[in-house]
C-alpha positions as CSV (number, residue, x, y, z in Angstrom):
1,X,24.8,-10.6,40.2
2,X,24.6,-12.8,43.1
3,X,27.8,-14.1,45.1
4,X,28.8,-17.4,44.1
5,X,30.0,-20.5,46.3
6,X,32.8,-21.1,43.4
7,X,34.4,-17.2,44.0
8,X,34.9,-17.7,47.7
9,X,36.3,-21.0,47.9
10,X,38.7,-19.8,44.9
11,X,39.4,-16.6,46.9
12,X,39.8,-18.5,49.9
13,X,42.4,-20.7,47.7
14,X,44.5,-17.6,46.3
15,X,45.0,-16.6,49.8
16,X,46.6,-20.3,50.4
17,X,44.1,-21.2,53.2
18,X,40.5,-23.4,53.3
19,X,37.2,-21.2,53.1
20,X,35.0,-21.1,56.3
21,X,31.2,-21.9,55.9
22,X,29.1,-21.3,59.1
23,X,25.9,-22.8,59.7
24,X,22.8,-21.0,61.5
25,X,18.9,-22.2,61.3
26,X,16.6,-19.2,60.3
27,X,14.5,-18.1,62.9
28,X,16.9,-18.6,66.1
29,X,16.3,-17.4,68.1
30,X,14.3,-15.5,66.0
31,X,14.3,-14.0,62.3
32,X,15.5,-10.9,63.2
33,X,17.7,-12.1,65.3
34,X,18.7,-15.1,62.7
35,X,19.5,-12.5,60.3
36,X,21.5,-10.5,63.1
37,X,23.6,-13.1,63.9
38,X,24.5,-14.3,60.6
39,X,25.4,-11.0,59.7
40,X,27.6,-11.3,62.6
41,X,29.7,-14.1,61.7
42,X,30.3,-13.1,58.3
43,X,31.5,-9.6,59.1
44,X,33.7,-11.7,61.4
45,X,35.2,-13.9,58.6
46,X,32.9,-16.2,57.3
47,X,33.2,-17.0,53.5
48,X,30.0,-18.8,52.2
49,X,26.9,-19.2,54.8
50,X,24.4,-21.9,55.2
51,X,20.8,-20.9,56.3
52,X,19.0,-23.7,58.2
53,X,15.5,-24.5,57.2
54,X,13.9,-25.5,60.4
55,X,12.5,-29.1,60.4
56,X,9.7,-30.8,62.3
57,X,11.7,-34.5,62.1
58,X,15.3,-33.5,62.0
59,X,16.8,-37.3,61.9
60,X,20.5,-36.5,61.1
61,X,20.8,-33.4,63.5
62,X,22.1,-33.7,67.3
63,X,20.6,-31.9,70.0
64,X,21.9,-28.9,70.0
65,X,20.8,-27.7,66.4
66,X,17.3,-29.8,67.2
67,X,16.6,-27.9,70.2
68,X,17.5,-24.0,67.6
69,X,15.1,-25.3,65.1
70,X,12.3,-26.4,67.5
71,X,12.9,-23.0,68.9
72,X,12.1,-21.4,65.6
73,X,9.4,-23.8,64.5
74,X,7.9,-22.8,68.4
75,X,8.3,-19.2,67.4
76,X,6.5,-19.5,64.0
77,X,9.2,-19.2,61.3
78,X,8.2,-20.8,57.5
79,X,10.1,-21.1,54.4
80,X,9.4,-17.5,53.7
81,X,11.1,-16.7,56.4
82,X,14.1,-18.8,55.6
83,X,14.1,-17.3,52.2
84,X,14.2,-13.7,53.6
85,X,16.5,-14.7,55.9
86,X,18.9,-15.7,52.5
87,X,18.3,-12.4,51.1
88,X,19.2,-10.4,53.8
89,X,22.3,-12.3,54.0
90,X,23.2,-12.8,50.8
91,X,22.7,-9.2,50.2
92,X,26.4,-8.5,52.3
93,X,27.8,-10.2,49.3
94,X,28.9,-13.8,51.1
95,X,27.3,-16.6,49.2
96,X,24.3,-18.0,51.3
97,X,23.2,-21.7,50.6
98,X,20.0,-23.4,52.1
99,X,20.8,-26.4,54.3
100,X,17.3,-28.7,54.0
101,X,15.9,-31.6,54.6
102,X,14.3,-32.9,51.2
103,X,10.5,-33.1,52.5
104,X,9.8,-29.0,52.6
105,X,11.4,-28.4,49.2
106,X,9.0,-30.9,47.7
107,X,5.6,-29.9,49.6
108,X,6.8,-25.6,49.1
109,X,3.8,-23.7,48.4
110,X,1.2,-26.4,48.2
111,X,-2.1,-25.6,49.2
112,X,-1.2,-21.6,48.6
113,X,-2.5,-21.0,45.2
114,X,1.1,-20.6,43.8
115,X,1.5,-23.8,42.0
116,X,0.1,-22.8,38.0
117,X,1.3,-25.9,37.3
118,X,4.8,-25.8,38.8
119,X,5.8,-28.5,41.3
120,X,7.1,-27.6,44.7
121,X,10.4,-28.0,43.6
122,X,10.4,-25.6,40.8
123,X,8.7,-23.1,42.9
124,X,11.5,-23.2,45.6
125,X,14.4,-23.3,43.2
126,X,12.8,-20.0,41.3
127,X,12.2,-18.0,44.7
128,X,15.5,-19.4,46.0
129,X,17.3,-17.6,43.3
130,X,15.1,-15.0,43.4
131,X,16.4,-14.4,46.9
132,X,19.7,-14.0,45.6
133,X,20.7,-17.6,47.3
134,X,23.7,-19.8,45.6
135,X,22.1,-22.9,46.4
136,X,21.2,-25.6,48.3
137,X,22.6,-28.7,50.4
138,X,20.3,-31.5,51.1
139,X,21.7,-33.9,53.6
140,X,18.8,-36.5,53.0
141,X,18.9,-36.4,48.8
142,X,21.4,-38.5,46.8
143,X,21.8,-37.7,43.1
144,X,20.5,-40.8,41.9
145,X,16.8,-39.4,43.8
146,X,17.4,-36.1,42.4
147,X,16.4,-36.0,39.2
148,X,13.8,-33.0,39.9
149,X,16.0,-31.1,41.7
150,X,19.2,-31.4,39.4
151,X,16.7,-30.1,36.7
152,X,15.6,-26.9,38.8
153,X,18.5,-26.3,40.2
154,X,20.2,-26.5,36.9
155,X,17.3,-23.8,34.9
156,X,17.9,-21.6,38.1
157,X,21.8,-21.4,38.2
158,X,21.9,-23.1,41.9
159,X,24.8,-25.0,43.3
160,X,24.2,-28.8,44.1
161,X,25.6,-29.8,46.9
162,X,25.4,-33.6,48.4
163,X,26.6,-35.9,51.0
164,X,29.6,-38.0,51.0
165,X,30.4,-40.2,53.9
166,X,33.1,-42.3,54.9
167,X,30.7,-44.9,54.8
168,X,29.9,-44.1,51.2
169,X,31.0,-46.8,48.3
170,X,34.1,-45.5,46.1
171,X,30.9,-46.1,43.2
172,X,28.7,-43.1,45.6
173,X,31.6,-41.3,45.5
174,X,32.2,-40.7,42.1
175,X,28.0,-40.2,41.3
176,X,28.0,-37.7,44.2
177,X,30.7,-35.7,43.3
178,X,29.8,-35.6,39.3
179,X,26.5,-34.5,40.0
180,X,27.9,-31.5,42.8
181,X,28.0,-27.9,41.9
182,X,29.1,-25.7,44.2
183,X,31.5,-27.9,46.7
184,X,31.0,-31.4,48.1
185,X,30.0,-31.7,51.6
186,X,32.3,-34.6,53.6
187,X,30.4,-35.5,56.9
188,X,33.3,-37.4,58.5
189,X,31.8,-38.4,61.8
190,X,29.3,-41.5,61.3
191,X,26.3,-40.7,63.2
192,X,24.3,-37.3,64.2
193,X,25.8,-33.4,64.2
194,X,27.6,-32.0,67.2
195,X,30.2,-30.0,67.7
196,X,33.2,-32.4,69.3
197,X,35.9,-32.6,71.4
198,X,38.5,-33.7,68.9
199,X,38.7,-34.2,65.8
200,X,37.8,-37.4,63.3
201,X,40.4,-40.0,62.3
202,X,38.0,-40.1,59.1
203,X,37.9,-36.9,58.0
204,X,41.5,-36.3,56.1
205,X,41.0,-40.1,54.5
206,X,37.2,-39.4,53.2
207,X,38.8,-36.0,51.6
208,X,41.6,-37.9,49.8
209,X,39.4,-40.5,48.8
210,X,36.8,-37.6,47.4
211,X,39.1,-35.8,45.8
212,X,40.3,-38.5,43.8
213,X,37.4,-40.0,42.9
214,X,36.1,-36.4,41.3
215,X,36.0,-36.7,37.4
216,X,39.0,-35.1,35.8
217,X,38.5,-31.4,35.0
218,X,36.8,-30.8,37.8
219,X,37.6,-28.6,40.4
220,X,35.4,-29.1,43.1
221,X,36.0,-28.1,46.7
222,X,36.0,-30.6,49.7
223,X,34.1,-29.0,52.8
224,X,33.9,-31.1,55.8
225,X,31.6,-30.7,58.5
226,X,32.9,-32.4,61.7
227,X,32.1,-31.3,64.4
228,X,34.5,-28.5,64.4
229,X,34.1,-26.3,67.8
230,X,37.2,-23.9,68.1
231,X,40.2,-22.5,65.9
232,X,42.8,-25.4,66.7
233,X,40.3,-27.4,65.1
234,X,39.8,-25.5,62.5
235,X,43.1,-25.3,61.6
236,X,43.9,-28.8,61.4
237,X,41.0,-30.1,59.0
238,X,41.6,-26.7,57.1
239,X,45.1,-28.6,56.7
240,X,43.8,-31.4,54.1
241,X,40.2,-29.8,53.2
242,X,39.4,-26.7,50.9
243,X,36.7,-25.7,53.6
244,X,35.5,-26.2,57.1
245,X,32.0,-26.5,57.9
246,X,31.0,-25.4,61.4
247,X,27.2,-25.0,62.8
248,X,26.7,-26.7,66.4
249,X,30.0,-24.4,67.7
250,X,27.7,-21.3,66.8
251,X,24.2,-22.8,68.1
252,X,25.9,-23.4,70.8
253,X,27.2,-20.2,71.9
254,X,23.6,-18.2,71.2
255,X,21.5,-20.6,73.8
256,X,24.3,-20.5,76.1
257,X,23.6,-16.6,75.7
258,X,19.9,-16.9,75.2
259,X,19.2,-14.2,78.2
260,X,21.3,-11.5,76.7
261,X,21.2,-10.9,73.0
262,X,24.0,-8.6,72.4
263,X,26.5,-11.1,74.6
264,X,25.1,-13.6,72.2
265,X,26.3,-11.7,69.1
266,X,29.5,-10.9,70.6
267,X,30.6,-14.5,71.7
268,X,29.2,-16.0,68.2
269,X,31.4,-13.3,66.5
270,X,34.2,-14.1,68.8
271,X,34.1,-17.4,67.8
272,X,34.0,-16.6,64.0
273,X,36.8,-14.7,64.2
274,X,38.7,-17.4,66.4
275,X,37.9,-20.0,63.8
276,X,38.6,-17.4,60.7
277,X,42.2,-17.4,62.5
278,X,42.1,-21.1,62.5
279,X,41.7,-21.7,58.6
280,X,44.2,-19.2,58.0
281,X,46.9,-21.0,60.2
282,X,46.0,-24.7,58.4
């Protein structure tokens, strides 16, 4: 049976501390190399993964995971790709979402001669599962467009994760969070990803208001992503969230190393483990 999204954060909970999710697009700077350094920063302390599907129009993502992803569209990677890329990571028994842009779910497979009458989104959510992945976030789909996808997901036994901003209506809130399987994702900085400086004033207000706006009898997680570059960091949104989302922090660290692979692995594990450190002290 796969790994589920539900056993680490609960695991993460028993031990009194917030679950860390890292975040690395498939394909940088290379598959092999994806799937290398993934496996890095879970053997490092990661507790649920995200796998990046490289898009041509990445609207909501800053530079740095723009210029990853170009790198792997540059270098050839598809979905298939992405998909092994799950499967290789989920098979160290951390569970490994899909982070996506809606567009590439909806077109999967077309033109290929696989559709027999299944839309793009059926095809994705069976081979997603059959990868062994948990799920998928998609920063671009609200519930109320997600009709398809709830259904697929739902026939497939894949987590649902959406958006919630601090922008978002206490109304979005409450939709968001009763449709979400898996955890809910709080993006607390308005605007683009990027790993930060400091922290967001917005962050520990947008969790409160989440987490009381869940329907009773649930027990979802709150998992922000903010931004979050170091273990100090870490440690204070780990303070008021059940997880801590971090992706730019680990781009950033392979193409600062993007002459010497093996100093790449070792300063992206270093910073897993610095991080791990940090959710265990908030």
């Amino acid at each position: 049976m796969s790994p589920t999204v539900t056993t680490a954060f609960d695991q993460a909970a028993a031990e009194g501390r917030a679950a860390l999710v890292g975040y690395l697009p498939a394909g940088f700077p290379d598959v092999a190399g994806g799937i290398e350094s993934l496996r890095a920063i879970v053997d490092a302390g990661c507790d649920v993964i995200e796998v990046g599907l490289p898009y041509s129009d990445p609207v909501m993502d800053g530079p740095t995971i723009q210029a990853a992803a170009q790198q792997a569209l540059d270098g050839g990677v598809r979905t298939r790709d992405v998909l092994r890329t799950v499967e290789a990571v989920a098979a160290t028994g951390v569970p490994t979402l899909v982070m996506t842009y809606w567009n590439p779910v909806e077109s999967y497979g077309r033109d290929s001669g696989r559709s027999r009458g299944r839309s793009g989104v059926e095809r994705f959510a069976a081979d997603l599962a059959a990868a062994g992945g948990a799920g998928l976030i998609t920063p671009d789909l609200t519930p109320d467009s997600g009709e398809e996808w709830i259904a697929a997901a739902d026939a497939h036994d894949l987590d649902k994760v959406f958006l919630v901003a601090p922008s978002s209506t206490d109304a979005r809130i409450a939709m968001t969070t009763a449709a979400c399987r898996g955890f809910v994702y709080a993006t607390a900085v308005m605007g683009v990803t990027g790993a930060r400086a400091t922290t967001s004033e917005l962050a520990a207000p947008l969790v409160a208001r989440t987490k009381a706006l869940t329907p009773t009898g649930t027990d979802l997680p709150v998992a922000v992503g903010l931004g979050v570059s170091n273990g100090d960091q870490a440690a204070e949104v780990a303070s008021y969230a059940d997880g801590v989302i971090v992706g730019s922090a680990f781009v950033r660290v392979l193409l600062d190393h993007a002459d010497d692979r093996a100093a790449g692995l070792r300063a992206v594990a270093a910073l897993a483990e610095d991080l791990a450190g940090g959710v265990r002290r908030g």
